[in-house]
C-alpha positions in Angstrom: 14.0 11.5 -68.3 11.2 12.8 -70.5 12.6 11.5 -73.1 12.4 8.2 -71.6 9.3 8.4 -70.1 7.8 9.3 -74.0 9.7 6.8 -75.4 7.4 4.1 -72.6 4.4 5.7 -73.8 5.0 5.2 -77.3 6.0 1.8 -77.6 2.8 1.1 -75.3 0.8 2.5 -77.9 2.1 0.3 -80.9 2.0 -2.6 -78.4 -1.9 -1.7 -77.8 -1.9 -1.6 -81.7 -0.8 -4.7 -82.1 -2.7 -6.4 -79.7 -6.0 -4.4 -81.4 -4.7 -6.2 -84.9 -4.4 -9.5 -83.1 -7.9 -9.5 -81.7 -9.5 -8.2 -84.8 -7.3 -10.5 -87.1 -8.2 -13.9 -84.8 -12.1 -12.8 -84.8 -12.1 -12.1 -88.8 -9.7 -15.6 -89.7 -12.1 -17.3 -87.0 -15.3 -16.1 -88.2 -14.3 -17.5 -91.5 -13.0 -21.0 -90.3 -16.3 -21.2 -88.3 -18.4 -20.6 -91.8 -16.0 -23.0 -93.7 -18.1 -25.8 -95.3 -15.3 -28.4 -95.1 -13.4 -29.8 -92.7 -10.0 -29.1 -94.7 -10.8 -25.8 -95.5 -11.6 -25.4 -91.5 -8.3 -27.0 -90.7 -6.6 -24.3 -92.7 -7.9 -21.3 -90.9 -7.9 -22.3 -88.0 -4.0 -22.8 -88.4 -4.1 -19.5 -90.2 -5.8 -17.5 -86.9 -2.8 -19.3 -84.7 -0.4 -16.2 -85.5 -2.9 -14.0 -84.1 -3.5 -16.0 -81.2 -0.3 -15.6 -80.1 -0.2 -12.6 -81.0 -3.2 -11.6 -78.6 -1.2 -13.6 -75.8 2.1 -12.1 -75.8 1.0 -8.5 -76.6 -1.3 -8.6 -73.9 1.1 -9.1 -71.3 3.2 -7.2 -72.9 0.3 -3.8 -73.0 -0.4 -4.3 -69.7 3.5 -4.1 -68.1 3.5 -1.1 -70.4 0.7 0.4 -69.9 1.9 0.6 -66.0 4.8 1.8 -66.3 3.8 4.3 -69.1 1.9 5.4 -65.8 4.8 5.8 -63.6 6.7 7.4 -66.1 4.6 10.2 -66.7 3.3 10.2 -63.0 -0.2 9.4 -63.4 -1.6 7.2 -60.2 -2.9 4.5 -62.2 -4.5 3.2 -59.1 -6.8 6.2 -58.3 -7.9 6.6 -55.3 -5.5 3.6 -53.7 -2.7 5.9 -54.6 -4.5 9.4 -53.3 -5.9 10.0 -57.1 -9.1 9.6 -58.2 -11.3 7.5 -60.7 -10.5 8.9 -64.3 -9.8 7.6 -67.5 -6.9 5.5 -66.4 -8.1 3.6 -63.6 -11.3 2.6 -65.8 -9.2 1.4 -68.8 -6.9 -0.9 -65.9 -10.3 -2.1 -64.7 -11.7 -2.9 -67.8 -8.4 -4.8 -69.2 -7.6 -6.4 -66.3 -11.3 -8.0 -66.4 -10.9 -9.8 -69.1 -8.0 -11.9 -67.5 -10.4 -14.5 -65.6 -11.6 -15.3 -69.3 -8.2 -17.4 -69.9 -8.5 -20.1 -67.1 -12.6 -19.6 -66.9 -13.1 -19.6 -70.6 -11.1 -19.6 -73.7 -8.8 -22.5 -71.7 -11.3 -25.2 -70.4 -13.6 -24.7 -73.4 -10.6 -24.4 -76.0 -9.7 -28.4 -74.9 -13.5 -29.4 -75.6 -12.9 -27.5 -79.2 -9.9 -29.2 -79.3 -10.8 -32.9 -79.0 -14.4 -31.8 -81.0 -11.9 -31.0 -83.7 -9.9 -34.4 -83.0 -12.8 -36.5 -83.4 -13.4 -34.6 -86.8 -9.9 -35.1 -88.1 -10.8 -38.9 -87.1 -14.0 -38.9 -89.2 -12.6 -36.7 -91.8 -15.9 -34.9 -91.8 -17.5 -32.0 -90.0 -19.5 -33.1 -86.9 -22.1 -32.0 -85.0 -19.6 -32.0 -81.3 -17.2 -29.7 -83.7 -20.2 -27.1 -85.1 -21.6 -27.4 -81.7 -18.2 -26.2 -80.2 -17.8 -23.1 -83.0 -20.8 -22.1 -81.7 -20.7 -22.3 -77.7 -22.1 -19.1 -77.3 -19.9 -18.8 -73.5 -16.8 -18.2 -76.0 -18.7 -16.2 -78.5 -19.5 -13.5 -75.5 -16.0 -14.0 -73.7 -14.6 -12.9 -77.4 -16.9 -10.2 -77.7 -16.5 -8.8 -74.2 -12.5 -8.8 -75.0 -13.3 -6.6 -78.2 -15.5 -4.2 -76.5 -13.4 -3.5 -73.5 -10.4 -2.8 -75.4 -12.0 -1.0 -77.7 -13.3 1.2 -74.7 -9.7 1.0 -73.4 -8.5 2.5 -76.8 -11.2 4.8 -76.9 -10.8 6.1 -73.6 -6.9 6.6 -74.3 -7.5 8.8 -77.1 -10.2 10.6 -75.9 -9.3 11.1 -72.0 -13.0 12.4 -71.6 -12.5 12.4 -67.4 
């Protein structure tokens, strides 16, 4: 059983990895298509960042499931105090991953269809517009994105660390 129970932590790891490389690959491939001087070049990477998109959707799911049941495993009451435990390093890195769900329907969803039809209109025009610059630069997304970096970076940091 401990075997098994490593085994559950392992693979949760390399899942947070990979999740971690699809954050950090979609911000750099992004960054880059937002800073692209022509519309084709754009077009490219922005296809380019859609492997890390997915990426960043599957994995997540896939950390979290993992993450919980890496918990169980070991025997750590990843609730805290709703389980008789108390708040350490586990129950803050739940809270702080689990907060960035909301951004999906909130965020990245509603304002990904007014990039999307910014980027429409564009493709129509065959030019850059002002509606698709305007869009790179909602600054809603731009925090939403940077929130997800930091708090799995915090997650990550507190998983190697366990400072409480």
């Amino acid at each position: 059983m401990e075997a098994l129970s490593g085994l559950v932590v392992l693979v949760h790891a390399l899942a947070g990895i990979l999740f971690i490389v699809g954050l950090v690959g979609r911000w750099i491939v992004l960054g880059l298509a937002e800073r692209a001087d022509t519309l084709a070049s754009m077009r490219v990477l922005t296809t380019a960042s859609a492997p890390f998109e997915r990426l960043v959707i599957v994995v997540s799911s896939v950390v979290l499931v993992l993450g919980i049941a890496a918990a169980i495993a070991v025997g750590r009451p990843f609730l805290g105090p709703l389980q008789g435990g108390h708040v350490d390093w586990l129950v803050v890195s739940l809270v702080l991953f689990v907060s960035n769900l909301p951004l999906v329907p909130l965020v990245f969803l509603p304002r990904g269809r007014v990039f999307e039809a910014a980027l429409q209109e564009a493709i129509a025009r065959d030019q850059l517009t002002p509606a698709l610059m305007a869009a790179w630069r909602d600054p809603v997304v731009r925090f939403a994105h940077g929130y997800e970096l930091t708090t799995v970076s915090i997650v990550l940091i507190l998983m190697l660390t366990k400072p409480f």
